[in-house]
PyMOL Python script that loads the backbone (N, CA, C, O; Angstrom):
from pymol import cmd

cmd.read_pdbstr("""\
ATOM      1  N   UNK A   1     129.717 115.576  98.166  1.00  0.00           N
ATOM      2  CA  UNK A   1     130.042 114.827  96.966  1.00  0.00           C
ATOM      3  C   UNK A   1     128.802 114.129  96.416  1.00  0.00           C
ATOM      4  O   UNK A   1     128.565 113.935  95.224  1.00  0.00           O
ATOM      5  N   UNK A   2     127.981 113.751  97.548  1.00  0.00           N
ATOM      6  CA  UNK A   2     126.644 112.294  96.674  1.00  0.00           C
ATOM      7  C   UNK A   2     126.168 113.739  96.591  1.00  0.00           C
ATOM      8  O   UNK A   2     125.485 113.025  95.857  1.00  0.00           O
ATOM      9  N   UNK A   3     125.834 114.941  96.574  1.00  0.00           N
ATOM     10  CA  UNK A   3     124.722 116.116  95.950  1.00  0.00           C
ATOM     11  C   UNK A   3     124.971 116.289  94.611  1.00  0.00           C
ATOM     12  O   UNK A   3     124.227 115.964  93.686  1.00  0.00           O
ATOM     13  N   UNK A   4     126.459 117.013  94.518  1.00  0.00           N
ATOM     14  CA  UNK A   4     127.173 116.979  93.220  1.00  0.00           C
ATOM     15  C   UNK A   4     126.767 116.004  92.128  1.00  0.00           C
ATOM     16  O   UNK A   4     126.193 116.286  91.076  1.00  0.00           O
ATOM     17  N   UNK A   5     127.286 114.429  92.689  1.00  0.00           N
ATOM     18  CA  UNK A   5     126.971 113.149  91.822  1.00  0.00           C
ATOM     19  C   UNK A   5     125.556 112.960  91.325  1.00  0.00           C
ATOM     20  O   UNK A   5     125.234 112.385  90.285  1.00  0.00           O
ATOM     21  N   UNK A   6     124.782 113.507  92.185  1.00  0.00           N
ATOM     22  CA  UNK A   6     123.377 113.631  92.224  1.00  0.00           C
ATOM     23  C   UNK A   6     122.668 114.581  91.113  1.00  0.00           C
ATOM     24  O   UNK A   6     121.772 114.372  90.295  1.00  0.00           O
ATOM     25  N   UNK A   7     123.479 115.745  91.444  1.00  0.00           N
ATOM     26  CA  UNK A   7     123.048 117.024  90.013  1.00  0.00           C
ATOM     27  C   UNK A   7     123.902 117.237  88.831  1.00  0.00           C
ATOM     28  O   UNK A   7     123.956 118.192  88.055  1.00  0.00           O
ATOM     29  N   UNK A   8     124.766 115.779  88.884  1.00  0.00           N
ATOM     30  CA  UNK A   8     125.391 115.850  87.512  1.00  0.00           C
ATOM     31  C   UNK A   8     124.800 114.122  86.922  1.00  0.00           C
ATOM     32  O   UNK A   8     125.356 113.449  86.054  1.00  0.00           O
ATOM     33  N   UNK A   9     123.825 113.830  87.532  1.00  0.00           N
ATOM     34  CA  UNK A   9     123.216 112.932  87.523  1.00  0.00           C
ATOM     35  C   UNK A   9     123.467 111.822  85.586  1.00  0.00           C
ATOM     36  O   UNK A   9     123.995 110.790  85.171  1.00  0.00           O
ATOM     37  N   UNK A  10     122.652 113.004  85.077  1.00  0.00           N
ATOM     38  CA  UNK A  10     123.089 112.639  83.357  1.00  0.00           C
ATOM     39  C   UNK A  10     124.372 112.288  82.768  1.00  0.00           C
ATOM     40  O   UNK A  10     124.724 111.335  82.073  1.00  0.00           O
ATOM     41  N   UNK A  11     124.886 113.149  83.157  1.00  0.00           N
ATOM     42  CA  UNK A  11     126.744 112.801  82.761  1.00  0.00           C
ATOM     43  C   UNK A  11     127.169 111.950  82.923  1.00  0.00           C
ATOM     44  O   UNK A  11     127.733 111.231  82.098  1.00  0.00           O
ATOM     45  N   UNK A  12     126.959 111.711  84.514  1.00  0.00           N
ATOM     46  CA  UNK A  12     127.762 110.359  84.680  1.00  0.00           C
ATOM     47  C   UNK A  12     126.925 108.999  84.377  1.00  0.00           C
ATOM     48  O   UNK A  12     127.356 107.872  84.619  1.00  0.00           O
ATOM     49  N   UNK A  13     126.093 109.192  84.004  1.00  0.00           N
ATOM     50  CA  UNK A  13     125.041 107.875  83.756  1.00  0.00           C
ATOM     51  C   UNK A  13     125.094 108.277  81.931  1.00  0.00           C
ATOM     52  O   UNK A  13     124.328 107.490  81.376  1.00  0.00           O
ATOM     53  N   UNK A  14     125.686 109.141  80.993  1.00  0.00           N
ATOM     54  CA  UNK A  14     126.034 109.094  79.810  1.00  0.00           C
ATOM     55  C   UNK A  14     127.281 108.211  79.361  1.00  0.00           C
ATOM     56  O   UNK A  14     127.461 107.558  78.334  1.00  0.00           O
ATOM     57  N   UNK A  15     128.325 108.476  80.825  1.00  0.00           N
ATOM     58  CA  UNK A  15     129.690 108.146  80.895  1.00  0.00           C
ATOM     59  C   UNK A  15     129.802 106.904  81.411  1.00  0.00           C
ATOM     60  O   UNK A  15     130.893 106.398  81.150  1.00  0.00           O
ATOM     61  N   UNK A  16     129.171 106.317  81.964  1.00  0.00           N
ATOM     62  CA  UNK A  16     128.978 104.842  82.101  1.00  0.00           C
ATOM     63  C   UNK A  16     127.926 104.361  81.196  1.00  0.00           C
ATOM     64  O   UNK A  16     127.905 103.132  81.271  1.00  0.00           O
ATOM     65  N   UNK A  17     127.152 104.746  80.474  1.00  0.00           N
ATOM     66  CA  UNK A  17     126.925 103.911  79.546  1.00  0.00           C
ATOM     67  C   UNK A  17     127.649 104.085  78.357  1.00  0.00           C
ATOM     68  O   UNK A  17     127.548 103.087  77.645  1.00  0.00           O
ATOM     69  N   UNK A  18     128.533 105.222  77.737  1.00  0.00           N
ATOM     70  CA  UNK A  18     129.504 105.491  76.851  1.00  0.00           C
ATOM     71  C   UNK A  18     131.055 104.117  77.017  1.00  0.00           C
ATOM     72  O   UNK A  18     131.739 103.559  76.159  1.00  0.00           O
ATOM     73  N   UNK A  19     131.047 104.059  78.291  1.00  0.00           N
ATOM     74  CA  UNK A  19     132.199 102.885  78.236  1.00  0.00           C
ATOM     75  C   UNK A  19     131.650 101.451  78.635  1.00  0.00           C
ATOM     76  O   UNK A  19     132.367 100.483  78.884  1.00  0.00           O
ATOM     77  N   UNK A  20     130.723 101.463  78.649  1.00  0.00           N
ATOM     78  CA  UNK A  20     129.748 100.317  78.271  1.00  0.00           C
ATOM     79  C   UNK A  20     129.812  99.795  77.150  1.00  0.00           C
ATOM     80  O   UNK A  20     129.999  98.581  77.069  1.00  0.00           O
ATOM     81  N   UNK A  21     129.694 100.469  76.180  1.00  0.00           N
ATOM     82  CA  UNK A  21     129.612 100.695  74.868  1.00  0.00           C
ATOM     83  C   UNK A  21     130.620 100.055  73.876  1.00  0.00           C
ATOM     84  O   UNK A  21     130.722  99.175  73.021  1.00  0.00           O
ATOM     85  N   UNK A  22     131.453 101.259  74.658  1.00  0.00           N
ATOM     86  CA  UNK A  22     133.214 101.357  74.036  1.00  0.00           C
ATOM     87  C   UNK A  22     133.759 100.090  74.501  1.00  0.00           C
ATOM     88  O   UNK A  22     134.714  99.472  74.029  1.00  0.00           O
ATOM     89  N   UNK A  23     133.168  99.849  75.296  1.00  0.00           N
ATOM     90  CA  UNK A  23     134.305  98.476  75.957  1.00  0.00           C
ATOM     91  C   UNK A  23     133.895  96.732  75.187  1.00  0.00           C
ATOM     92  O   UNK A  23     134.378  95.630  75.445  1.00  0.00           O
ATOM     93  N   UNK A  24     132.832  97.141  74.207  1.00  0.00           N
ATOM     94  CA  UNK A  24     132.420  95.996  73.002  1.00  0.00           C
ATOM     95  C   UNK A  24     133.729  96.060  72.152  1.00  0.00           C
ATOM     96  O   UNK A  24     134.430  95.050  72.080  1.00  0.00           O
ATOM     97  N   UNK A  25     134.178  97.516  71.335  1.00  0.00           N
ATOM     98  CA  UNK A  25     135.096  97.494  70.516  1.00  0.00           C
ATOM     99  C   UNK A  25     136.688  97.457  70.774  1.00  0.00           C
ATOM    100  O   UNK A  25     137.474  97.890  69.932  1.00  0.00           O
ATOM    101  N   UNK A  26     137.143  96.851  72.126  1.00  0.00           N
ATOM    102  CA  UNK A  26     138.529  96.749  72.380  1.00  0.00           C
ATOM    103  C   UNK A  26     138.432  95.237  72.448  1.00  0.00           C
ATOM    104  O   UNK A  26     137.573  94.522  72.965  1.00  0.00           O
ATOM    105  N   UNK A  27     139.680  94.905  71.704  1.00  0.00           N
ATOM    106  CA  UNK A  27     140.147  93.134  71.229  1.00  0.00           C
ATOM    107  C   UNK A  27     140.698  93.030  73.139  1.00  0.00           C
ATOM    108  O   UNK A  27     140.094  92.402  74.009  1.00  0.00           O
ATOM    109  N   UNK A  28     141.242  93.378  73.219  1.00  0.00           N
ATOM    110  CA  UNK A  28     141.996  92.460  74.298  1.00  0.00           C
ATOM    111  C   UNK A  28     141.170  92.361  75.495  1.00  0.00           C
ATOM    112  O   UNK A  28     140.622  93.274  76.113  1.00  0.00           O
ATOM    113  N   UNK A  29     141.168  91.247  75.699  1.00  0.00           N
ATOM    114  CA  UNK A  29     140.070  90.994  77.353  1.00  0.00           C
ATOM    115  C   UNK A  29     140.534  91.679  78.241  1.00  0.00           C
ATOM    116  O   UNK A  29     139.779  92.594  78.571  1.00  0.00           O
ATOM    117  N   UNK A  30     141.488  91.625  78.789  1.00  0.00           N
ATOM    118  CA  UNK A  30     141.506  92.569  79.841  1.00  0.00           C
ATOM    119  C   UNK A  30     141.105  93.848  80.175  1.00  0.00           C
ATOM    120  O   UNK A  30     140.695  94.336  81.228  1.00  0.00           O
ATOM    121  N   UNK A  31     141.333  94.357  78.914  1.00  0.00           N
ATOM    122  CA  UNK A  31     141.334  95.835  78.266  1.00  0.00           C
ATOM    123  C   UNK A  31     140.047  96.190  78.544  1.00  0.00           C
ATOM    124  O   UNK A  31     139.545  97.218  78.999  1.00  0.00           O
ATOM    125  N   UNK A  32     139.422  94.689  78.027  1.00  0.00           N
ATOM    126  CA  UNK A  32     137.502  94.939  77.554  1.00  0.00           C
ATOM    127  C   UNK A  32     136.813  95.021  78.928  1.00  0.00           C
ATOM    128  O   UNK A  32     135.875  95.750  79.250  1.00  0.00           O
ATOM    129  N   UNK A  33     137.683  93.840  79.894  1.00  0.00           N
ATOM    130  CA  UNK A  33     136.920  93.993  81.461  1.00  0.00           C
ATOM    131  C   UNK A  33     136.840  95.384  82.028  1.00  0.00           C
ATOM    132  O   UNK A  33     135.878  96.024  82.452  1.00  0.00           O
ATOM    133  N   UNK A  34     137.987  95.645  81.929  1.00  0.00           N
ATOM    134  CA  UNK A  34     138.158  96.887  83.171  1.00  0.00           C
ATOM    135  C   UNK A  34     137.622  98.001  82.349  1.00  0.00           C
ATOM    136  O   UNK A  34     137.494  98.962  83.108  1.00  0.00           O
ATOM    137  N   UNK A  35     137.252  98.313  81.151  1.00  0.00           N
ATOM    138  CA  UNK A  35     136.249  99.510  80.875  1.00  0.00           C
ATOM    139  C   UNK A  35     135.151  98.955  80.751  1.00  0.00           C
ATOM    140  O   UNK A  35     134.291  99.831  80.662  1.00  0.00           O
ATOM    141  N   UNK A  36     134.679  97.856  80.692  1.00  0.00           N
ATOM    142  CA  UNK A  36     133.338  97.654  80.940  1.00  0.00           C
ATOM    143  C   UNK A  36     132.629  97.361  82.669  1.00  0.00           C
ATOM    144  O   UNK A  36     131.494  97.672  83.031  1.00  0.00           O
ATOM    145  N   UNK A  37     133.889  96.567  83.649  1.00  0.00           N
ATOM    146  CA  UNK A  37     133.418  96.976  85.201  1.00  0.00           C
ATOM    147  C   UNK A  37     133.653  98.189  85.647  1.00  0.00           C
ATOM    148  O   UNK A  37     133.462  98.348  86.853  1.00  0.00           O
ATOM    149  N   UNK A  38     134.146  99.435  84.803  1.00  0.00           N
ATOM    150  CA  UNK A  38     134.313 100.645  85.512  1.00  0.00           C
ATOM    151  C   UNK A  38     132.969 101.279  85.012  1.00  0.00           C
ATOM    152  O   UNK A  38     132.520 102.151  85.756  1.00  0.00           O
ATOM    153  N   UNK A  39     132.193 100.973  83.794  1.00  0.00           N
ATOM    154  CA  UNK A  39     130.460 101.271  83.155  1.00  0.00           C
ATOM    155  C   UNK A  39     129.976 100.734  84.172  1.00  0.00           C
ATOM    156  O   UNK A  39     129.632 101.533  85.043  1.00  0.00           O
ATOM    157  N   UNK A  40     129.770  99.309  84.456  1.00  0.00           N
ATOM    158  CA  UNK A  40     128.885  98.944  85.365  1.00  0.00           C
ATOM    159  C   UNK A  40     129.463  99.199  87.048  1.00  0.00           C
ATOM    160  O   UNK A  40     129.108  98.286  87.794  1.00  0.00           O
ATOM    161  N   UNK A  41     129.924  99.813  87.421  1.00  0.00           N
ATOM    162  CA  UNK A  41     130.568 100.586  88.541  1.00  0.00           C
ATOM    163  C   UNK A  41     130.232 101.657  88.432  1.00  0.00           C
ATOM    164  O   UNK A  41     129.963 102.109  89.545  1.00  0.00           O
ATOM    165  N   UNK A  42     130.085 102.378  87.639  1.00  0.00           N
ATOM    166  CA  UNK A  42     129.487 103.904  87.520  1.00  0.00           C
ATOM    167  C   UNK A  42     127.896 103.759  88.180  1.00  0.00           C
ATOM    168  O   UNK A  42     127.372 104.124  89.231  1.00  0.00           O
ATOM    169  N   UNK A  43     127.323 102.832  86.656  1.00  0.00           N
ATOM    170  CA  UNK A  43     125.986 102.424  87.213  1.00  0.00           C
ATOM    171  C   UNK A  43     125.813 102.406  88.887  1.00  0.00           C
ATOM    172  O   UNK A  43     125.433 103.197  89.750  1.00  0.00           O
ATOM    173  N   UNK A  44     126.237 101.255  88.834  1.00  0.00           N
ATOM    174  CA  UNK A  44     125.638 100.793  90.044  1.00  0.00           C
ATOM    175  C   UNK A  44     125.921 102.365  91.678  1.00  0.00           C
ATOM    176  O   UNK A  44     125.205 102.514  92.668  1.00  0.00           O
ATOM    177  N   UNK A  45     127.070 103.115  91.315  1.00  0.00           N
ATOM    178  CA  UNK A  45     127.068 103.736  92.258  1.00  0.00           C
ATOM    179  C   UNK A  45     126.060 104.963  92.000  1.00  0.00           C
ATOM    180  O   UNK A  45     125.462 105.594  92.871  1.00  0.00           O
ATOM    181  N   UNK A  46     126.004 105.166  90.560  1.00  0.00           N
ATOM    182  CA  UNK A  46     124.429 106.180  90.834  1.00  0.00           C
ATOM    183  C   UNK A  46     123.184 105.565  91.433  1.00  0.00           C
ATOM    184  O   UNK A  46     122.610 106.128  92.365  1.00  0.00           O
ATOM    185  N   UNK A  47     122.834 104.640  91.019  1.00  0.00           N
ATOM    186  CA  UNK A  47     121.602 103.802  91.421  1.00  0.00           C
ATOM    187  C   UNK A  47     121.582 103.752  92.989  1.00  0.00           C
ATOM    188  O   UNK A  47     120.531 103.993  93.584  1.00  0.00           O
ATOM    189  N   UNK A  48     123.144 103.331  93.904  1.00  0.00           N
ATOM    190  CA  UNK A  48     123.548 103.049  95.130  1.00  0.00           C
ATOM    191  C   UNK A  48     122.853 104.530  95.889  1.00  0.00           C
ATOM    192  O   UNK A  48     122.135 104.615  96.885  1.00  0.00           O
ATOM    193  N   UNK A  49     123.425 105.680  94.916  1.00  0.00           N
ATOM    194  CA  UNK A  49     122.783 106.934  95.437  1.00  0.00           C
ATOM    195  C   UNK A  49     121.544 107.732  95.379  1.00  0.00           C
ATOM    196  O   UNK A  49     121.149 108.809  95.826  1.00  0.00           O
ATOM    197  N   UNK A  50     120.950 106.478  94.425  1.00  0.00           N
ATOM    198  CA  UNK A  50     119.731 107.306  94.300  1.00  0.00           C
ATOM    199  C   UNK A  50     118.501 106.279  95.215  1.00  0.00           C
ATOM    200  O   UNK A  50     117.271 106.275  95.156  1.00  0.00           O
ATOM    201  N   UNK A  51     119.707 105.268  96.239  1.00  0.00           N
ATOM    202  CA  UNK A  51     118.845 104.373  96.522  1.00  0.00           C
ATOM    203  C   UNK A  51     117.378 103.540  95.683  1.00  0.00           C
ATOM    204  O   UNK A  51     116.186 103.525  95.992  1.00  0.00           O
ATOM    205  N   UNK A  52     117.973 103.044  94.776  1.00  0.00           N
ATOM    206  CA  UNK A  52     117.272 101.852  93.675  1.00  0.00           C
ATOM    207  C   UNK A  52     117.495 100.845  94.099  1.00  0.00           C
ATOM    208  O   UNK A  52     118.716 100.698  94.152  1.00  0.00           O
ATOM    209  N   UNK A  53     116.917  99.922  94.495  1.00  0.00           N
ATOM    210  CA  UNK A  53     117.164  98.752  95.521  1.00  0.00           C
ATOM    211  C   UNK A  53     117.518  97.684  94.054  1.00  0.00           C
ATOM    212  O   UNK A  53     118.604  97.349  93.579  1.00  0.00           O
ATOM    213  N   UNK A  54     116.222  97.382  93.661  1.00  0.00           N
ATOM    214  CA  UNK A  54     116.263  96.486  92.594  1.00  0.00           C
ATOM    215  C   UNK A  54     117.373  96.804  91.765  1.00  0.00           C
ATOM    216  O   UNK A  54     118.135  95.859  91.561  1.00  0.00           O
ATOM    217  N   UNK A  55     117.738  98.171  91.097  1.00  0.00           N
ATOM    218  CA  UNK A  55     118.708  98.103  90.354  1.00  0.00           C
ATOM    219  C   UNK A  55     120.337  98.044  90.798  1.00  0.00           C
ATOM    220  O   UNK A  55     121.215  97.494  90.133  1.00  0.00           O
ATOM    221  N   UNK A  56     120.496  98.628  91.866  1.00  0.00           N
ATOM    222  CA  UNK A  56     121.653  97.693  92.420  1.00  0.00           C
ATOM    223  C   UNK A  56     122.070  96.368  92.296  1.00  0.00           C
ATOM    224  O   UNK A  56     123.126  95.905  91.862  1.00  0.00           O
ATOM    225  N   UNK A  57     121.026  95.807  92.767  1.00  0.00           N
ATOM    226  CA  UNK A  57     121.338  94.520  92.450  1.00  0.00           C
ATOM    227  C   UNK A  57     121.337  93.558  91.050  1.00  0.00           C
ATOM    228  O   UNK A  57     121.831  92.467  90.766  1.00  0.00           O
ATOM    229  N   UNK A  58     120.621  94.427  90.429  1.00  0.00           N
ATOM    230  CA  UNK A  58     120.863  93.903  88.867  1.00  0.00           C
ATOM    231  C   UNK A  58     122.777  94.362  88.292  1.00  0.00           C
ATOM    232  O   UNK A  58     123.822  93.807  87.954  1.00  0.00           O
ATOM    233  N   UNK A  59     122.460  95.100  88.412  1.00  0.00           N
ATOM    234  CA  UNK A  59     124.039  96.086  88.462  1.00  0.00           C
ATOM    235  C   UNK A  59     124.991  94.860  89.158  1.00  0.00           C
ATOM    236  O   UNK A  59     125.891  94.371  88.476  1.00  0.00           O
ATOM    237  N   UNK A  60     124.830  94.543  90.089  1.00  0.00           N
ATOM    238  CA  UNK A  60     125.917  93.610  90.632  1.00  0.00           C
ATOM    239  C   UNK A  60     125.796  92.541  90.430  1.00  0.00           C
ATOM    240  O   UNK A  60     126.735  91.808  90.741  1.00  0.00           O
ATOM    241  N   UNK A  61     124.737  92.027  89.893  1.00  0.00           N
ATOM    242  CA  UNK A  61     125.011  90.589  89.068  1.00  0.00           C
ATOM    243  C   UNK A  61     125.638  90.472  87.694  1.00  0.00           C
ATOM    244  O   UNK A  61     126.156  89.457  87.229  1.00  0.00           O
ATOM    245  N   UNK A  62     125.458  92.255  86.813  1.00  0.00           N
ATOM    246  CA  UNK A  62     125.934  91.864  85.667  1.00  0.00           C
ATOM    247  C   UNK A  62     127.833  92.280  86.004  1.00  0.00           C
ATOM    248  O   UNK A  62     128.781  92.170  85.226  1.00  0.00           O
ATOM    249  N   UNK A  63     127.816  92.657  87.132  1.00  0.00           N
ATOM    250  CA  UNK A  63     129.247  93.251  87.730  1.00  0.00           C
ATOM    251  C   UNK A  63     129.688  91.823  87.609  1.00  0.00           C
ATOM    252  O   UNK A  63     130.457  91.711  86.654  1.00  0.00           O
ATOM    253  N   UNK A  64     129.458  90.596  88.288  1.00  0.00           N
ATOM    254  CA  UNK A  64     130.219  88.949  88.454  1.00  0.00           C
ATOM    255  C   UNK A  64     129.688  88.480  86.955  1.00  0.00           C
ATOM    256  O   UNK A  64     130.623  87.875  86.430  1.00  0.00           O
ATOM    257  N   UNK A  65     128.796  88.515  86.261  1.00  0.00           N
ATOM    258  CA  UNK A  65     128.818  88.394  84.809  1.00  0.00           C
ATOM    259  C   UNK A  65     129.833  88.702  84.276  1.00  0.00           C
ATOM    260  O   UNK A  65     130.446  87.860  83.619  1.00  0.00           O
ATOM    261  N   UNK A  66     130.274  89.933  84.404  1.00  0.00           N
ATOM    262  CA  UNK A  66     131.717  90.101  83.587  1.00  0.00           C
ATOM    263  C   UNK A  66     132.553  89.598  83.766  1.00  0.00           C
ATOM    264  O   UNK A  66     133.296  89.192  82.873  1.00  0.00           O
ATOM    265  N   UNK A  67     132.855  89.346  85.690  1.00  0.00           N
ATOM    266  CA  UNK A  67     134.192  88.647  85.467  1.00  0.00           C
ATOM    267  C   UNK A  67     133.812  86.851  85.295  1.00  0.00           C
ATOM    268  O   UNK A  67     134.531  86.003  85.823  1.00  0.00           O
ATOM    269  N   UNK A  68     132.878  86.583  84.675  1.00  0.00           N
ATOM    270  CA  UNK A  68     132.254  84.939  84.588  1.00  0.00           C
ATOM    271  C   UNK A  68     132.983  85.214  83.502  1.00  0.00           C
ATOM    272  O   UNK A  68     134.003  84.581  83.231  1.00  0.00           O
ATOM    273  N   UNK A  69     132.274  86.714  82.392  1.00  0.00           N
ATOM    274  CA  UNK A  69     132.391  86.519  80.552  1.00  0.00           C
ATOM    275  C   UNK A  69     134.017  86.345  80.528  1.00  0.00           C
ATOM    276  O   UNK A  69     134.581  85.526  79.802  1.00  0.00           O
ATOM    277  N   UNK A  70     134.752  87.311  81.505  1.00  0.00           N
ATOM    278  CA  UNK A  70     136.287  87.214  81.278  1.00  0.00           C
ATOM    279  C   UNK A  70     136.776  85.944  81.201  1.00  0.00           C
ATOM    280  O   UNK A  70     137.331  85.487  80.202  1.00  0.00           O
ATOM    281  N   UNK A  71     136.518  85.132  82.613  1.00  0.00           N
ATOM    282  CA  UNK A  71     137.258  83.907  82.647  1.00  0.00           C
ATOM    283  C   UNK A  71     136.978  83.245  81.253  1.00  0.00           C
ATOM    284  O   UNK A  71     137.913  83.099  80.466  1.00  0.00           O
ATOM    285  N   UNK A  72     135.361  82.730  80.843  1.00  0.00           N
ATOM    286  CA  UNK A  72     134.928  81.992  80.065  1.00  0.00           C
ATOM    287  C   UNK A  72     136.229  82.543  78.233  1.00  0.00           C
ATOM    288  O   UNK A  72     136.728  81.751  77.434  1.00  0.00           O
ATOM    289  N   UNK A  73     136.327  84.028  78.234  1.00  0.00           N
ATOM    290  CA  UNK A  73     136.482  84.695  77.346  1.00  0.00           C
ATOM    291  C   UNK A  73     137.929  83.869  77.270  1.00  0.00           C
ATOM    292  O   UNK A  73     138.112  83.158  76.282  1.00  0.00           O
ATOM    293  N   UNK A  74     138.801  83.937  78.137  1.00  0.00           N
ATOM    294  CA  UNK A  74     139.906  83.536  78.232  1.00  0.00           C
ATOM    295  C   UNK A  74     140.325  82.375  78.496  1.00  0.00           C
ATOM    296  O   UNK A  74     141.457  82.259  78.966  1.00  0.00           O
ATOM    297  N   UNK A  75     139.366  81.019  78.216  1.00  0.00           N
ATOM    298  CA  UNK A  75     139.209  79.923  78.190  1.00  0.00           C
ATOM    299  C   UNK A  75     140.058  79.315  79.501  1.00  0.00           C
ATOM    300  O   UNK A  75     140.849  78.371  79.509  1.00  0.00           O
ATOM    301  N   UNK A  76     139.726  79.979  80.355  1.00  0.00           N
ATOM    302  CA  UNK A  76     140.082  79.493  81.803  1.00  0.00           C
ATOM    303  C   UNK A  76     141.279  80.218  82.481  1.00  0.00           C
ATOM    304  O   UNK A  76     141.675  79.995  83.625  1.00  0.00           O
ATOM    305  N   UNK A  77     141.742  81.025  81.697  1.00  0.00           N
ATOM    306  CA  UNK A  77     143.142  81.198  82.176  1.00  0.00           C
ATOM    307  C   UNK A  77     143.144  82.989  82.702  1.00  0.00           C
ATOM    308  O   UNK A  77     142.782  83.945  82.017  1.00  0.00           O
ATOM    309  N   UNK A  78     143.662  83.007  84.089  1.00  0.00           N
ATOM    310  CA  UNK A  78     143.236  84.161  84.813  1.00  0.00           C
ATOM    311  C   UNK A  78     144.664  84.860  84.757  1.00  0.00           C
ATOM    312  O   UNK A  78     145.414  85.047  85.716  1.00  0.00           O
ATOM    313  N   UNK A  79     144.844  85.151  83.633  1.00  0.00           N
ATOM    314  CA  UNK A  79     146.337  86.012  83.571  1.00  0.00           C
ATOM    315  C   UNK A  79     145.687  87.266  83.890  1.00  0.00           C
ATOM    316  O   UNK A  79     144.598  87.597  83.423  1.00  0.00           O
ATOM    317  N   UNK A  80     146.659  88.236  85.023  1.00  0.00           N
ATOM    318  CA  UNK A  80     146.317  89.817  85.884  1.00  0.00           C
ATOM    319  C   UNK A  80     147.276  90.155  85.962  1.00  0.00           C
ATOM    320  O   UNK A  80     147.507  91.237  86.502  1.00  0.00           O
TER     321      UNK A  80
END
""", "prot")
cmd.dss("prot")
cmd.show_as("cartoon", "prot")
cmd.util.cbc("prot")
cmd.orient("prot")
């Protein structure tokens, strides 16, 4: 499977930054989190496989960024 992920390398690093993207133009927060931590989840697991030290970890700070922007977005209130 990490060879595959590996030689489709572009795609899926098109497809996480495509719902990166997409996940600016949906109104509802929730909506907006979970396609934008499934972009930065893509990320971070190519990077994980291509062993990128530094970018992992950028990747997982903007991963708790999102759920900071959610809470903040939703003025405190953690409806799931």
């Amino acid at each position: 499977m990490k060879e595959y992920i590996l030689q489709k390398e572009r795609i899926f690093h098109f497809l996480s930054l495509a719902l990166i993207a997409g996940s600016m133009f949906i109104p509802e927060p929730m909506q907006k989190l979970i396609v934008l931590v499934l972009g930065i989840l893509g990320l971070l697991i190519l990077s994980a496989l291509k062993k990128q030290k530094i970018l992992v970890i950028i990747y997982l700070v903007l991963f708790f960024a999102a759920g900071i922007f959610y809470y903040l977005m939703t003025n405190g209130k953690l409806n799931f």
